[in-house]
matplotlib code that plots the C-alpha trace (Angstrom):
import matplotlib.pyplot as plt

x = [25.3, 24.5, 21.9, 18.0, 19.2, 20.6, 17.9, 16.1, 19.2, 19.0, 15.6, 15.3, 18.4, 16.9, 13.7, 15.8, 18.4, 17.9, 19.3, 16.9, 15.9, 17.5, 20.6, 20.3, 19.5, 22.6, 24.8, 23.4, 24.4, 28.1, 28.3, 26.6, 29.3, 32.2, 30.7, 30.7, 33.9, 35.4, 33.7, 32.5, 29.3, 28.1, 28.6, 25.4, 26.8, 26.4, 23.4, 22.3, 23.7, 21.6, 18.3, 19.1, 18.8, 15.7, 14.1, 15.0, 13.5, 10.4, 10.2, 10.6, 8.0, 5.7, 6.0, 5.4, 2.2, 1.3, 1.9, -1.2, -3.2, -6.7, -7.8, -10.8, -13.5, -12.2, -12.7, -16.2, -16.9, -16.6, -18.6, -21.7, -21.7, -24.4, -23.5, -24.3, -20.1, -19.5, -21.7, -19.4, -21.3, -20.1, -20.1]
y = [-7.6, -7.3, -4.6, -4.7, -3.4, -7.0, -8.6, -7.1, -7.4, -11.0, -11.4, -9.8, -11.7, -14.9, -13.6, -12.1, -14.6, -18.4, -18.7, -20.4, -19.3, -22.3, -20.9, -17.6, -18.8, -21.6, -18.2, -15.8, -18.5, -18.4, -14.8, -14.7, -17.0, -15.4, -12.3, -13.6, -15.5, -11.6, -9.6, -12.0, -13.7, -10.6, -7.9, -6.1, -6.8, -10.8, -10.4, -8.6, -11.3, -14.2, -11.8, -11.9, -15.8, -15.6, -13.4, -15.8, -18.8, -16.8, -15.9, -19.3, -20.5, -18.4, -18.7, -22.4, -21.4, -19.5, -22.5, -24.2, -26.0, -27.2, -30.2, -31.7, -31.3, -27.9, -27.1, -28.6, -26.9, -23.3, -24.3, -25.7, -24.8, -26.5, -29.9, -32.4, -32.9, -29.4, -29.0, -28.7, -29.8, -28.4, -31.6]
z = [50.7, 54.5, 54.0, 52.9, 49.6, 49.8, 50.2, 47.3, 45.1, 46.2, 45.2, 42.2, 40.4, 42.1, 39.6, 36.7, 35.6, 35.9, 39.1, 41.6, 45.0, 46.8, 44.9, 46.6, 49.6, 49.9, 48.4, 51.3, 54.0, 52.4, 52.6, 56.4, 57.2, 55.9, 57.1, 60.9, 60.4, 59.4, 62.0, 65.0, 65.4, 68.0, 65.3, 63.8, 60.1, 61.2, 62.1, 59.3, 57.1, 59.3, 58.6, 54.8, 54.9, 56.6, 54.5, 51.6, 53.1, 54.2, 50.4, 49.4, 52.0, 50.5, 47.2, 47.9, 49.2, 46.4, 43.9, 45.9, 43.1, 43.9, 43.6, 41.0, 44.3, 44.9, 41.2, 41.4, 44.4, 43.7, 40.9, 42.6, 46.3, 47.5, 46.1, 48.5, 48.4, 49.3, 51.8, 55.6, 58.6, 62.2, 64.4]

ax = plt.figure().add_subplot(projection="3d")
ax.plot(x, y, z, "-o")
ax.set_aspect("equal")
plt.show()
């Protein structure tokens, strides 16, 4: 799993089964590690395996974002703009 098709096949069974993306994420640092145990921490396949992690967390990151739930004045603001509540002043 040291290729982008690995990173995909991570991500999707993180989405299809139950199995989190924290999960896939702590089970891509295994594999990076045994990966650069096997073939040296200067190879291009250990590398490859760091770059899978980091896709993961970026995904993770950003589906945190994406989860952003507005608050009640948020809610009231899109809703009536020019509430004296909404209303932003540049000081």
């Amino acid at each position: 799993m040291t290729t982008y098709n690995g990173v995909h096949a991570a991500n999707n069974s993180a989405l299809n089964e139950t199995k989190t993306i924290e999960e896939a994420i702590l089970e891509s640092i295994a594999e990076a590690r045994d990966v650069c145990d096997q073939n040296g921490i200067n190879s291009p396949s250990c590398a490859v395996a760091w770059d899978i992690v980091e896709e993961l967390q970026a995904e993770k990151a950003h589906q945190k974002q994406a989860k952003h739930r507005q608050t009640a004045l948020e809610s009231y603001c899109e809703m009536y703009p020019d509430a004296l509540e909404c209303l932003m002043y540049d000081l």
